[in-house]
C-alpha positions as CSV (number, residue, x, y, z in Angstrom):
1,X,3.3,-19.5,-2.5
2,X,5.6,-17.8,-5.1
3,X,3.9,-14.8,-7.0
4,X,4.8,-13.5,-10.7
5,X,5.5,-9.7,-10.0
6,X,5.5,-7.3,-13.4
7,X,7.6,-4.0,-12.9
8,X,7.1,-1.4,-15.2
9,X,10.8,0.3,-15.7
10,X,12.6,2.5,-17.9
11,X,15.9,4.5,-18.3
12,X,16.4,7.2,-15.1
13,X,14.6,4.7,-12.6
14,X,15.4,5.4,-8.7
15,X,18.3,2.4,-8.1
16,X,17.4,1.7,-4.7
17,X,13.9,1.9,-5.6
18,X,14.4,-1.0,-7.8
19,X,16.8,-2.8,-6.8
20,X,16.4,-3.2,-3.0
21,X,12.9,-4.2,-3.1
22,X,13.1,-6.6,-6.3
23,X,16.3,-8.4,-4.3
24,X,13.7,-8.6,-1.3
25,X,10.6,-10.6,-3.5
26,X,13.3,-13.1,-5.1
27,X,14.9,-13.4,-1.4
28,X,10.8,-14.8,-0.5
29,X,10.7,-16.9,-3.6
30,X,9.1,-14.5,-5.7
31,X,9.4,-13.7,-9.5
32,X,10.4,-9.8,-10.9
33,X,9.3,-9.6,-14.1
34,X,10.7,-6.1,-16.3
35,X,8.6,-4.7,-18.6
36,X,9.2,-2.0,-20.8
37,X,9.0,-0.9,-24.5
38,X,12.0,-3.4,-25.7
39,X,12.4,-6.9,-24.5
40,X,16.3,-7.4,-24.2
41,X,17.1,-3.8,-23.6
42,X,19.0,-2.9,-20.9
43,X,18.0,0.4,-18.6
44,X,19.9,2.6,-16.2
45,X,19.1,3.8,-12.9
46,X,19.5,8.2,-12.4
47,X,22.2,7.3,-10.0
48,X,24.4,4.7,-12.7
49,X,24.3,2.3,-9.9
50,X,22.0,-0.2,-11.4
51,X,21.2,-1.5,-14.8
52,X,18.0,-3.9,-15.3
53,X,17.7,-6.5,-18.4
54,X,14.1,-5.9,-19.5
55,X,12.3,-9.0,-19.5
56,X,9.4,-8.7,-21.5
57,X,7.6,-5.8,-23.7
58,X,4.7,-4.1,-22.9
59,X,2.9,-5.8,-26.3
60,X,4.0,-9.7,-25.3
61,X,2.5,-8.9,-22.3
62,X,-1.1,-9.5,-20.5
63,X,-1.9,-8.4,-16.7
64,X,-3.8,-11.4,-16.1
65,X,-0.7,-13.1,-16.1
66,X,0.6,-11.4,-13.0
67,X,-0.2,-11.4,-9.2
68,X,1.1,-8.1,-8.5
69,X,2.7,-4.9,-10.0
70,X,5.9,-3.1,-8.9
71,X,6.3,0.8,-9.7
72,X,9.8,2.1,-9.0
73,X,10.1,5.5,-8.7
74,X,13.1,8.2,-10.3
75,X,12.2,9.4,-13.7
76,X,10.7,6.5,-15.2
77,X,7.6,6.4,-14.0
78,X,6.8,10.2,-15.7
79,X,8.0,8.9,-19.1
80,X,6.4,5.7,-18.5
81,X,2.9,7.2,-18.3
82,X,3.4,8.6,-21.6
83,X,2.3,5.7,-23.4
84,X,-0.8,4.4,-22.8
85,X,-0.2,0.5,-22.9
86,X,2.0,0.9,-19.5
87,X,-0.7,3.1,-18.3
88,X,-3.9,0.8,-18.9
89,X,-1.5,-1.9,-18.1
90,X,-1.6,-0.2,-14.2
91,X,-4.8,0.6,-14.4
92,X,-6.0,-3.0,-14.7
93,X,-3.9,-4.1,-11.2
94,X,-6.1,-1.2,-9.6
95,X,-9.5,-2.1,-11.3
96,X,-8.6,-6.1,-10.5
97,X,-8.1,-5.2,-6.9
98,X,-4.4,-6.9,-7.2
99,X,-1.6,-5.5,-5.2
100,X,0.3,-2.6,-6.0
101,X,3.5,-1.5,-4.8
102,X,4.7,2.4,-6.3
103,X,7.4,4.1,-4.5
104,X,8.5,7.9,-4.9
105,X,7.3,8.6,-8.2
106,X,5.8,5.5,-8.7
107,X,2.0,6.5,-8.2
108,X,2.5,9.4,-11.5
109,X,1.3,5.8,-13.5
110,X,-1.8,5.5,-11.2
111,X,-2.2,9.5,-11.2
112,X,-2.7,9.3,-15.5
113,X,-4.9,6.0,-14.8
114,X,-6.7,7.6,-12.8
115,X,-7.1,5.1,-10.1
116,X,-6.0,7.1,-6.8
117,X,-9.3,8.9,-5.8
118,X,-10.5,8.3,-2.5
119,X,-7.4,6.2,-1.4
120,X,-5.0,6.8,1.1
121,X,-1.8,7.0,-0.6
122,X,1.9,8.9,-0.2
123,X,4.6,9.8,-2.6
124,X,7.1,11.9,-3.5
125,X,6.7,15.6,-1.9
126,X,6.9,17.1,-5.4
127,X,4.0,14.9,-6.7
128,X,1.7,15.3,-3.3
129,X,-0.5,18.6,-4.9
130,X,-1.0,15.8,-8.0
131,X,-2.2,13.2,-5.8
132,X,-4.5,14.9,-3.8
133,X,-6.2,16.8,-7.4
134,X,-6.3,13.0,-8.5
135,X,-8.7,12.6,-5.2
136,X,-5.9,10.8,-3.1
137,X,-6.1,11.2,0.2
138,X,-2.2,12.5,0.9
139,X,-0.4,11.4,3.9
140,X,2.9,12.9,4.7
141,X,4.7,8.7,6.2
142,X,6.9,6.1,5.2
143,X,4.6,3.7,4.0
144,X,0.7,3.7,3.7
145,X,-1.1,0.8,2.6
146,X,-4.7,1.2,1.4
147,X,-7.4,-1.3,1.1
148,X,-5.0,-4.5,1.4
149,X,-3.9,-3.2,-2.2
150,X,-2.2,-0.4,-2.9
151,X,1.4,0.2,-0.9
152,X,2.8,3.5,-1.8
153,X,5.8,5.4,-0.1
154,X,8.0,8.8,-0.2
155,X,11.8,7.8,-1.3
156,X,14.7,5.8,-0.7
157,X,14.8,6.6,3.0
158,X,11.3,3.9,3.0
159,X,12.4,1.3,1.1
160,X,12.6,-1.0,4.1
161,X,8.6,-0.4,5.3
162,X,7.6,0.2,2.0
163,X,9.2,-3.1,1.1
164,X,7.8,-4.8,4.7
165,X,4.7,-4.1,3.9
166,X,4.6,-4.9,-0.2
167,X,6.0,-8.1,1.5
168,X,2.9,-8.7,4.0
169,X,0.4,-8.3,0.8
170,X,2.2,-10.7,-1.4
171,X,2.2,-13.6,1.8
């Protein structure tokens, strides 16, 4: 069955973090939805490899609305959690018990929601000391999925388990 995924992106997103697993979901029939502050606008990955149409804006849209939510990593997610709509927007997958996917730098959203305590989780070495303040229980591998919900892995060098396993949840 074909789920509606929202992505929260902005300018300086990881390319491969985007765009290798979002190509994977629409391979298995599912939907990518971009959100950010601008409907229309597009955004650049740190590497100028990619540029992504955003789809919707944060204000047009409601979580319920969505099966699952994709967190690219790079710079985005840091300027993302800035604003509190994309951060109570995150925080509402975790509460609902929906699957989350957040890759690299992805889990900095779920760090400011704070919705990481007590799970096992990985990211990005330079955000591990965050994570485990935030209560997350840290683990230095490719891809750790908690709880059937959360999928969360280190950098590009995962994108294949991490998008395996964001995969498995969404089946």
């Amino acid at each position: 069955m074909s789920k509606k995924i929202a992505c929260l992106i902005t300018e300086m997103f990881e390319d491969s973090e985007y765009t290798e697993p979002a190509q994977a979901f629409k391979e298995a029939g599912h939907e990518v939805v971009t959100i950010e502050k601008e409907q229309g606008k597009s955004v650049k990955g740190k590497q100028g490899e990619a540029t992504v149409q955003i789809d919707q804006s944060i204000e047009s849209v409601n979580p319920q609305d969505f099966d699952a939510l994709f967190l690219p990593g790079g710079f985005s997610p840091d300027q993302l959690r800035a604003d509190d709509r994309f951060v109570q927007f995150a925080k509402s997958f975790m509460d609902d018990k929906k699957p989350v996917f957040a890759i690299c730098h992805g889990p900095q959203l779920l760090l400011t929601a704070k919705t990481l305590e007590g799970r096992d989780a990985t990211g990005y070495k330079s955000i591990k000391v965050d994570m485990e303040y935030a209560g997350a229980k840290f683990q230095d591998s490719e891809v750790v999925v908690c709880q059937n919900q959360l999928v969360t892995s280190r950098q590009p060098d995962d994108i294949p388990a991490f998008t395996r396993e964001s995969l498995k949840l969404l089946n």
